[in-house]
LUMDRENFI-253827 format. One record per residue: chain; x, y, z of N, C-alpha, C, O in turn. Coordinates in Angstrom, 1 decimal. Example, Ala and Ser with C-alpha at 12.3 -4.5 7.8 and 13.67 -1.06 7.14 Angstrom:
<sites>
('A'; (13.2; -5.7; 7.8); (12.3; -4.5; 7.8); (13.2; -3.3; 7.8); (14.2; -3.3; 8.5))
('A'; (12.8; -2.2; 7.1); (13.7; -1.1; 7.1); (12.9; 0.0; 7.9); (13.4; 1.1; 8.0))
</sites>
This chain:
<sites>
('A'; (16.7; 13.6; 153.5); (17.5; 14.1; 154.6); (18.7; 13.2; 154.8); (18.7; 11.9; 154.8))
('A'; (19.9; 14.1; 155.2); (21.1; 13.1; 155.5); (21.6; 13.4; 156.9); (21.7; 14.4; 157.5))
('A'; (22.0; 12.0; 157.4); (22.7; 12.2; 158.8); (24.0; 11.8; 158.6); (24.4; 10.8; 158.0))
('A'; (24.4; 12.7; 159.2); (26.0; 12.3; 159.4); (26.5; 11.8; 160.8); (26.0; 12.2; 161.9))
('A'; (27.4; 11.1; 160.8); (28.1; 10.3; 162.3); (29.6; 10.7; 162.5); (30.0; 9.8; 161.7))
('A'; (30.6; 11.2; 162.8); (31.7; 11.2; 162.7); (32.1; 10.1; 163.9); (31.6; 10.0; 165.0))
('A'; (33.1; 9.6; 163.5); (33.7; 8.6; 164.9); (35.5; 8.6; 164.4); (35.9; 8.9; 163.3))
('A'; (36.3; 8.2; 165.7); (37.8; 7.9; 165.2); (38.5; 8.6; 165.2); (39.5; 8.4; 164.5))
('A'; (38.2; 9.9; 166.2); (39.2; 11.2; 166.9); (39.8; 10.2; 168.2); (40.1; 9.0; 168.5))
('A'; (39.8; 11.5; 168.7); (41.0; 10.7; 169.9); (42.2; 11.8; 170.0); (42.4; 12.8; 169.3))
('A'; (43.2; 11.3; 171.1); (44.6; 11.9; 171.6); (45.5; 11.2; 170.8); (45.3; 10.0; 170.9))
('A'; (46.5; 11.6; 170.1); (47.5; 11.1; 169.8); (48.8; 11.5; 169.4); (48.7; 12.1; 168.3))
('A'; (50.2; 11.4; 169.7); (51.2; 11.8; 169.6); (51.8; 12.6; 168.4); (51.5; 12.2; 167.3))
('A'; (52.5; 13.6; 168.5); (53.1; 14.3; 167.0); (53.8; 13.1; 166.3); (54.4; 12.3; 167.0))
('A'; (53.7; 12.9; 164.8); (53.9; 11.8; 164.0); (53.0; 10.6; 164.1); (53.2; 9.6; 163.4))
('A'; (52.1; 10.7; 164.8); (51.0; 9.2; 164.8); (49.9; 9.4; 163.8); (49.8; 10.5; 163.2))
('A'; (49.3; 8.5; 163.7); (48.0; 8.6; 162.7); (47.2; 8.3; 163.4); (47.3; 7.7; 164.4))
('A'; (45.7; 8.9; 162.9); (44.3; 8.5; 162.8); (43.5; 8.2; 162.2); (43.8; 8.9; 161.2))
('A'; (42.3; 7.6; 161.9); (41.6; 7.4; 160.7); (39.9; 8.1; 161.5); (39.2; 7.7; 162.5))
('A'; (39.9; 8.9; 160.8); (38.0; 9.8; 161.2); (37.1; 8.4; 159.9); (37.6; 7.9; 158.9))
('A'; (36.0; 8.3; 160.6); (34.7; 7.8; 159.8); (33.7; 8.7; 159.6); (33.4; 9.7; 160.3))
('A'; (33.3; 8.4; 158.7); (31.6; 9.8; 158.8); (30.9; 8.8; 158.1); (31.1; 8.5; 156.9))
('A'; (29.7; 8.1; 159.0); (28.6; 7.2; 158.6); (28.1; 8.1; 157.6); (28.9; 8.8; 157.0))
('A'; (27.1; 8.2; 157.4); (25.6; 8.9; 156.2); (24.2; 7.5; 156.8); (24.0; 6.3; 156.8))
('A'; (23.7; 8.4; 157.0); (22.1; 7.8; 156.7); (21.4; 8.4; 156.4); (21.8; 9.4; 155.9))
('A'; (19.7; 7.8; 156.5); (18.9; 8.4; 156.0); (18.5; 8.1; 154.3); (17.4; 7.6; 153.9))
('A'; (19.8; 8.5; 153.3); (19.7; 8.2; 152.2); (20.9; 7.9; 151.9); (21.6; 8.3; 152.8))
('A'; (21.7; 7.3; 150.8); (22.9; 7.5; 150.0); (23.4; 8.3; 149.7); (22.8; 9.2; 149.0))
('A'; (24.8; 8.4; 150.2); (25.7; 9.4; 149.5); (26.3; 9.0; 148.1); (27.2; 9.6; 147.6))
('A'; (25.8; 8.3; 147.8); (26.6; 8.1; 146.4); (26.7; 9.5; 145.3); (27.6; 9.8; 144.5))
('A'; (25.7; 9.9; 145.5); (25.6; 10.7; 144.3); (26.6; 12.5; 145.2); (27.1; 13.4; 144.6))
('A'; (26.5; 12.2; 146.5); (27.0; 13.7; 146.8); (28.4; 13.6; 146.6); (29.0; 12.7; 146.1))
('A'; (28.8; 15.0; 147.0); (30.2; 15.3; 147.3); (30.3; 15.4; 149.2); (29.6; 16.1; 150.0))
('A'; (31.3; 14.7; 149.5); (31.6; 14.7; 150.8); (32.9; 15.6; 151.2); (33.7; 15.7; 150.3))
('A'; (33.1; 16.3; 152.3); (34.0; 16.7; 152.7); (34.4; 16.4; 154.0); (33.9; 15.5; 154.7))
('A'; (35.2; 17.0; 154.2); (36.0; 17.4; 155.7); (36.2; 18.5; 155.9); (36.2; 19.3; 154.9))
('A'; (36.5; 19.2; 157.2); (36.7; 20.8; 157.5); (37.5; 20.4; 158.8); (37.9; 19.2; 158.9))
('A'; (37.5; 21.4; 159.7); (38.1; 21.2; 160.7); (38.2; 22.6; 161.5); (38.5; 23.5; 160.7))
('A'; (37.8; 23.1; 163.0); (37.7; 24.0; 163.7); (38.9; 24.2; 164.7); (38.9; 23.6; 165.8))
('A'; (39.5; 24.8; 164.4); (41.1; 24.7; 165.8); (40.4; 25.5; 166.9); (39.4; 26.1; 166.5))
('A'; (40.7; 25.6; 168.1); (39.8; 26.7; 169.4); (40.3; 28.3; 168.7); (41.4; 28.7; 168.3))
('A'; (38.9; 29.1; 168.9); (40.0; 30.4; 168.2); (39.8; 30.6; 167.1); (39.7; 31.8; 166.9))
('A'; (39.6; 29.6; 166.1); (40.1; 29.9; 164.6); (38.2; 29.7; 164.5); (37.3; 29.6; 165.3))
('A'; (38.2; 29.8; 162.7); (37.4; 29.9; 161.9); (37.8; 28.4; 161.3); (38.9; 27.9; 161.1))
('A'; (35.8; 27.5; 161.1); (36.3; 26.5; 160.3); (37.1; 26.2; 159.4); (37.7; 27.2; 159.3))
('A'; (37.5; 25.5; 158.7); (38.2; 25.6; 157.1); (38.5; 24.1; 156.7); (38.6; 23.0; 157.3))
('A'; (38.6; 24.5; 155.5); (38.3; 22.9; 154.5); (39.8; 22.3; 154.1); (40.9; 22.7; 153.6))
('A'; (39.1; 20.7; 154.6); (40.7; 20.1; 155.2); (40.7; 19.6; 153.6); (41.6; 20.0; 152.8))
('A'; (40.0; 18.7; 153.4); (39.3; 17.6; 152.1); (38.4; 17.4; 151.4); (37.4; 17.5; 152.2))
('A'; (37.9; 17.1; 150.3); (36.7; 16.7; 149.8); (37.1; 15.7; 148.4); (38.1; 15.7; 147.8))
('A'; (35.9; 15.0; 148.2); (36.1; 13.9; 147.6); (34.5; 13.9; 147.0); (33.4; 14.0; 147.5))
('A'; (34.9; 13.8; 145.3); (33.5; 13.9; 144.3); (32.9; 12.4; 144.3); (33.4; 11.4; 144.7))
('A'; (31.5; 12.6; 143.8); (31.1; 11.6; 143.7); (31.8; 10.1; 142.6); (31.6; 8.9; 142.6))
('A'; (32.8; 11.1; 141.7); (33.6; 10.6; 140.9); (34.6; 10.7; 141.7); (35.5; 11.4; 141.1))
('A'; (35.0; 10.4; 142.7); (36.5; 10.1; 143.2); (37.5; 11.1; 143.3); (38.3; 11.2; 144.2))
('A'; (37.3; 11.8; 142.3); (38.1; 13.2; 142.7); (38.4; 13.7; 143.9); (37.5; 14.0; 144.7))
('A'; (39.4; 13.8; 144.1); (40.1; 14.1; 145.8); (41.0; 15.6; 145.8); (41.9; 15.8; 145.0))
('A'; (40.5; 16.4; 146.5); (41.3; 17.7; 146.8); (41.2; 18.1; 148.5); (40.3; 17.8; 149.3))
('A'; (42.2; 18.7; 148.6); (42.8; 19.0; 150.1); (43.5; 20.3; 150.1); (44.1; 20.7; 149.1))
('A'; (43.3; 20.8; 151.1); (43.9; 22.5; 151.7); (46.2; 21.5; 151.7); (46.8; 20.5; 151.8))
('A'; (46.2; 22.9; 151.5); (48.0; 22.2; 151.4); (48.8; 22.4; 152.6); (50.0; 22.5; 152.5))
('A'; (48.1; 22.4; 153.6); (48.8; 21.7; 154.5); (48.4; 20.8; 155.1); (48.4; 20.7; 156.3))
('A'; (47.8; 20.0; 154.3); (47.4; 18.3; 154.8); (47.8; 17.6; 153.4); (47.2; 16.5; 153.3))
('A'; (48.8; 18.0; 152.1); (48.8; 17.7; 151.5); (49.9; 16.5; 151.7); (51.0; 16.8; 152.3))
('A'; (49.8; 15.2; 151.2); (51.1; 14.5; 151.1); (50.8; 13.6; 152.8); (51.4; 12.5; 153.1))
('A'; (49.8; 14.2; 153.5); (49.5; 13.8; 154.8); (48.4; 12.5; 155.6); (48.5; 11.5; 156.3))
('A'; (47.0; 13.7; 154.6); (46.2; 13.1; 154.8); (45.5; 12.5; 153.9); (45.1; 13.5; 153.3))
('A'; (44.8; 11.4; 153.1); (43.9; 11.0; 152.5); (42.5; 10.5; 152.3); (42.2; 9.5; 152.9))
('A'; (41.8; 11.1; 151.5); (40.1; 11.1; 151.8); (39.8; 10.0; 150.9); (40.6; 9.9; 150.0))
('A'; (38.9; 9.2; 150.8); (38.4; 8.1; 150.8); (36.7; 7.9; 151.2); (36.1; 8.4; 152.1))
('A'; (36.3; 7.0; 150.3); (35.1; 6.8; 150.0); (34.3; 5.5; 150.2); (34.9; 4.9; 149.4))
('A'; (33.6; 4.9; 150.5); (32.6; 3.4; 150.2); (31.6; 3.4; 150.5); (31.1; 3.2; 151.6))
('A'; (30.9; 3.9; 148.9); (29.4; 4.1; 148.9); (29.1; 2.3; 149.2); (27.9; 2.5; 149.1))
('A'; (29.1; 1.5; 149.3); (28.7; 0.2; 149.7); (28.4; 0.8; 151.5); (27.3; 0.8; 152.0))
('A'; (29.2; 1.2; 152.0); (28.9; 1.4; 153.3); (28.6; 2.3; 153.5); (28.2; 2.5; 154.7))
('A'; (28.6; 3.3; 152.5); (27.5; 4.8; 152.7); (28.6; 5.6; 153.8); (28.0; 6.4; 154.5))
('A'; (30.1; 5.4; 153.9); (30.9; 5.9; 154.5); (32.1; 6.5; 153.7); (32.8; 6.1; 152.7))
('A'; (32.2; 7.5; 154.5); (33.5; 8.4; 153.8); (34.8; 8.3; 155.3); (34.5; 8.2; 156.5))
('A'; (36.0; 8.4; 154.7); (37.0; 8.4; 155.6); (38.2; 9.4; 155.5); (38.4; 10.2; 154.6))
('A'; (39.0; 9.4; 156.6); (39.7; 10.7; 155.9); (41.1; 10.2; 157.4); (41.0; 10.4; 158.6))
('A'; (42.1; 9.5; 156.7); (43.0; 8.8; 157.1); (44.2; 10.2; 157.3); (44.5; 10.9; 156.4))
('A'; (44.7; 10.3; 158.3); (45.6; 11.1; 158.8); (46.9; 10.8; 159.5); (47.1; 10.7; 160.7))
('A'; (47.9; 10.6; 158.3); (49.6; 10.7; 158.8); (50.4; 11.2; 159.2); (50.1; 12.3; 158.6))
('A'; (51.6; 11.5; 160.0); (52.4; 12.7; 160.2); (51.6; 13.4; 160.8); (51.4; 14.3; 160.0))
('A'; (50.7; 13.7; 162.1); (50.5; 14.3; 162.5); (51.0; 15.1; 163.2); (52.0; 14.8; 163.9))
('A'; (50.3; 16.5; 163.2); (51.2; 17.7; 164.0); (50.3; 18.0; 165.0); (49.1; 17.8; 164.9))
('A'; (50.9; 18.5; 166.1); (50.2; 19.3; 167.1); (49.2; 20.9; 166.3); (48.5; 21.6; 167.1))
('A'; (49.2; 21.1; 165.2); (48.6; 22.0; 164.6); (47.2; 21.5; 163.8); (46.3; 22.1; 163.2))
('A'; (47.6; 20.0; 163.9); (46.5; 19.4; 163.1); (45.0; 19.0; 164.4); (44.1; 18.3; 164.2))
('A'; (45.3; 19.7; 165.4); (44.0; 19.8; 166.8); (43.3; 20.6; 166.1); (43.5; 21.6; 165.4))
('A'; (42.3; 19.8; 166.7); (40.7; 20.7; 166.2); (39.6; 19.4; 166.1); (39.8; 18.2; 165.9))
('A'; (38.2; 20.2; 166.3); (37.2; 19.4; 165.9); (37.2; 19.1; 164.8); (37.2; 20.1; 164.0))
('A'; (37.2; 17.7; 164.0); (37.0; 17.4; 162.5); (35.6; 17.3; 162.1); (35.0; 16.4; 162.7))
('A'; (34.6; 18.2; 161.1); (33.5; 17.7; 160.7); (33.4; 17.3; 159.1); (34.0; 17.6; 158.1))
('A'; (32.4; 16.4; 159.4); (32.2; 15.9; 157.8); (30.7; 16.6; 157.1); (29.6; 16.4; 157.5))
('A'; (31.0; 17.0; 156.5); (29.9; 17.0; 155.7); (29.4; 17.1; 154.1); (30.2; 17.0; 153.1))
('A'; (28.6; 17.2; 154.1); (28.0; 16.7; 152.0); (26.8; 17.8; 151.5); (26.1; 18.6; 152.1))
('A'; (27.0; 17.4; 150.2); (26.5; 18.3; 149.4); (26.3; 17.7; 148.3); (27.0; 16.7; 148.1))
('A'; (25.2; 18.2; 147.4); (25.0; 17.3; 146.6); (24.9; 18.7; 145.1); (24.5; 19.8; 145.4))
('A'; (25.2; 18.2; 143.9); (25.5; 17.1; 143.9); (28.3; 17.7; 143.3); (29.2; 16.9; 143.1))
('A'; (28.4; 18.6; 143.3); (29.8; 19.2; 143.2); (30.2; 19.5; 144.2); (29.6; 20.0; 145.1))
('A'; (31.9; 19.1; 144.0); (32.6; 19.6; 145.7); (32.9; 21.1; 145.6); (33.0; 21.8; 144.6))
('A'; (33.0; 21.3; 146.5); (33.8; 22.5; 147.0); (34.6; 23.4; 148.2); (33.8; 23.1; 149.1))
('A'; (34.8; 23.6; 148.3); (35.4; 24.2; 149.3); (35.4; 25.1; 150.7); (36.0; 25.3; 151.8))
('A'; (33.9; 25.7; 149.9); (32.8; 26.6; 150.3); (32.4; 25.6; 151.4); (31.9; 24.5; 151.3))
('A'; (32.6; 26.4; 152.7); (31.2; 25.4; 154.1); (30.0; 25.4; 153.7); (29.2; 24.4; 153.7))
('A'; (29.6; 27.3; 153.3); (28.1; 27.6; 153.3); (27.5; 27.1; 152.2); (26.3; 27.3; 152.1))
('A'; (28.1; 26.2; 151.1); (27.7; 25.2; 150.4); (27.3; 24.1; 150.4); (26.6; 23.5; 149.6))
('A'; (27.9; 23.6; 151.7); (27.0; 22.2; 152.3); (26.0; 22.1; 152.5); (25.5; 23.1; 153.0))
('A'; (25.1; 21.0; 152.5); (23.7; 20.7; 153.4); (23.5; 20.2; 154.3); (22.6; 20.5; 155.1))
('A'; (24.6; 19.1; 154.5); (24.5; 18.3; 155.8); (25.7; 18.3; 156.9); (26.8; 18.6; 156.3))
('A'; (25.9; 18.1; 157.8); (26.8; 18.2; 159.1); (27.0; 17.5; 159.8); (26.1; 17.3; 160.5))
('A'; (28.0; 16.5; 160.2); (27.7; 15.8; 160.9); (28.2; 17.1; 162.6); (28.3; 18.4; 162.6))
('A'; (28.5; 16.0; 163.7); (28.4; 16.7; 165.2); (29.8; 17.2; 165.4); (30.0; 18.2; 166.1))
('A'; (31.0; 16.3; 164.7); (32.7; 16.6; 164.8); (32.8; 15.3; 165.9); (32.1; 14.4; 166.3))
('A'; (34.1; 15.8; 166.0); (35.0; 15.0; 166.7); (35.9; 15.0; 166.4); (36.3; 15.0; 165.3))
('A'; (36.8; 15.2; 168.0); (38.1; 16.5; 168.2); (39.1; 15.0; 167.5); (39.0; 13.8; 167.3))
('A'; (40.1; 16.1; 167.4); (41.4; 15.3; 167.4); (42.4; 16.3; 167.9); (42.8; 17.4; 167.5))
('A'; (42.8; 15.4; 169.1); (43.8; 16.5; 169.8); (45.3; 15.7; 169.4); (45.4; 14.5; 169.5))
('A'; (46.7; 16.5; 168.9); (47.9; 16.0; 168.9); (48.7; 16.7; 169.6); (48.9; 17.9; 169.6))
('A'; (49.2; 15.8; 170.4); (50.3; 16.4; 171.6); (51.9; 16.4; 171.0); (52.5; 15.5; 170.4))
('A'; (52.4; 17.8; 171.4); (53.8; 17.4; 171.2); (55.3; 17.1; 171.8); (56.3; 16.7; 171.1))
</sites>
């Protein structure tokens, strides 16, 4: 069983950055694929990023050039660093994993972490 932690949302201005964390316990992620999604009020989840257990990095294209996902199985943490932000980039961010190929698919994950908003003002 895996837990997930998300921390590192917050309010922050159009053009500022943020950096989200997503702990893992329980076991290692090393071997999974981790992602990112994101819930705006209104909308349907959808998949921001994910990152293979080989490093492989893919993102929805409008976070492309923006944001970057990131990994340290030493710390059993994934990150997902966000530049240029827009007031469209609001929403709960969740992380979650799958073992063991990424994808894009939510209902292919196994684990969840709780979110944590990120609201951008403009």
């Amino acid at each position: 069983q895996v837990q997930l932690v998300e921390s590192g949302g917050g309010l922050v201005q159009a053009g500022g950055s943020l950096t989200l964390s997503c702990a893992a316990s329980g076991r290692t992620v090393r071997d999974y694929a981790m992602a990112w999604f994101r819930q705006a009020p209104g909308k349907e989840r959808e998949f921001v990023a994910s990152i293979s257990f080989m490093y492989a990095t893919y993102y929805t294209d409008s976070v492309k050039g923006r944001f970057t996902i990131s990994r340290d199985n030493a710390e059993n943490t994934v990150y997902l660093q966000m530049n240029s932000l827009k007031p469209e980039d609001t929403a709960v961010y969740y992380c979650a994993a799958k073992d063991p190929w990424v994808s894009r698919n939510e209902a292919e994950y196994d684990y969840w972490g709780q979110g944590t908003q990120v609201t951008v003002s403009s």
